[in-house]
C-alpha positions in Angstrom: 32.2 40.7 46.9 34.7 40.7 44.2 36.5 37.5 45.5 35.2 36.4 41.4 37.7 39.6 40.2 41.0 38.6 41.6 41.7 34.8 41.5 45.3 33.5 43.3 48.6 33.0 40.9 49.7 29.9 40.5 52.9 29.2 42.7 53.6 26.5 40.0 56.6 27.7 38.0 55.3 26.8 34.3 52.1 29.0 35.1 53.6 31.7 37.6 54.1 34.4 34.5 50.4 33.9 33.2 47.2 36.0 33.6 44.8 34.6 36.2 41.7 32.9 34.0 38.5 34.6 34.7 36.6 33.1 32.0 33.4 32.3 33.0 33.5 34.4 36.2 30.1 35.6 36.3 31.1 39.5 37.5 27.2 40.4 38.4 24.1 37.8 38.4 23.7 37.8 34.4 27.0 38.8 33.4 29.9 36.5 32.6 33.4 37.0 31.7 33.8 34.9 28.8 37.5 36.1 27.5 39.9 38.5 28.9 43.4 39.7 27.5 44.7 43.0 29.1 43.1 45.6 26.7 40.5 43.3 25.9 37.9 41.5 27.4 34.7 39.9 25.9 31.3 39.9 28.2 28.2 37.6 27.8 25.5 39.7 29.4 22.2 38.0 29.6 20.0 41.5 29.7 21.7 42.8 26.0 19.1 40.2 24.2 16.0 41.4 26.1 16.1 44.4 26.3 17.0 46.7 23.1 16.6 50.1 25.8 19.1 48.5 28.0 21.5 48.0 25.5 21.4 51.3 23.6 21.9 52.7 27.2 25.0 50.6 27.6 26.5 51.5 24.3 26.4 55.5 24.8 27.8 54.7 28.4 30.7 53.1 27.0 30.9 55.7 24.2 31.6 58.2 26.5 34.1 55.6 28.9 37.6 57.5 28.8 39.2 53.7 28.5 37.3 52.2 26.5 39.3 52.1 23.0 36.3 50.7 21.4 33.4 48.2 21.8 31.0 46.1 20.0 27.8 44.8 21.3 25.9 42.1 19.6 22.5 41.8 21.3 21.5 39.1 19.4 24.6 36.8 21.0 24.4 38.7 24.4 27.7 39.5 24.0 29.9 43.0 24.0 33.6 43.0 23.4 35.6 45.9 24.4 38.9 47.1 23.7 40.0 49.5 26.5 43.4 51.0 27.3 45.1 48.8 30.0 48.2 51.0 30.5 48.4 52.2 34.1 44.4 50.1 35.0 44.6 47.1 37.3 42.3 44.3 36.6 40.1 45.5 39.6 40.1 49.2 38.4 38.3 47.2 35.2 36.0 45.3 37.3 35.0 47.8 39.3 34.3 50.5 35.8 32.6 47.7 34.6 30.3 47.1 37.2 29.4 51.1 37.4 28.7 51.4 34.1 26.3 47.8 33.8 24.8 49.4 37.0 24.0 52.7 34.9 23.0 51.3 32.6 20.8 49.5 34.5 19.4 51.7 36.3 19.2 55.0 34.8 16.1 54.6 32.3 16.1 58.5 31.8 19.9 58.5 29.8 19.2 60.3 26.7 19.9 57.4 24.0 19.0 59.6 20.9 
């Protein structure tokens, strides 16, 4: 399920030191990794320009995310940045916080977004 997550390094010497590339790695249907640094990734979720509740929802989730640094969603682009601390947080630790919270915010209609 998250074979799109963790992609294989390189055995190729030039390449062996770099970061796998998950751009483009679509993490959940609608969401896509579109740039990712440790400490920073940038998401293109499809949902953010629909669906204003949704993405009010998403920002006090990530408010209150003890990694996340800070973040920026533009709804209009279907896009959120975030800047998280990567310090001791595999890439899958990420994937799978990321994943929880666009699953809250998802589902939970009821968070208080006032």
């Amino acid at each position: 399920m998250f074979q799109q997550l963790k992609s294989p390094f390189t055995s190729d010497p030039k390449t062996a030191e770099k970061s796998p590339d998950y751009s483009n790695q679509e993490i959940i249907p609608g969401c896509r990794i579109v740039h990712s640094v440790p400490g920073r990734i940038r998401l293109r979720i499809d949902r953010l320009s629909q669906d204003a509740a949704f993405a009010k929802r998403l920002n006090h989730l990530l408010a209150a995310e003890t990694i996340v640094l800070s973040h920026r969603l533009n709804p209009t682009a279907a896009s959120l940045a975030i800047t998280y601390e990567a310090a001791g947080l595999s890439e899958l630790d990420l994937g799978f916080r990321l994943i929880n919270l666009l699953n809250l915010a998802n589902s939970d209609s009821n968070l208080e977004t006032s």
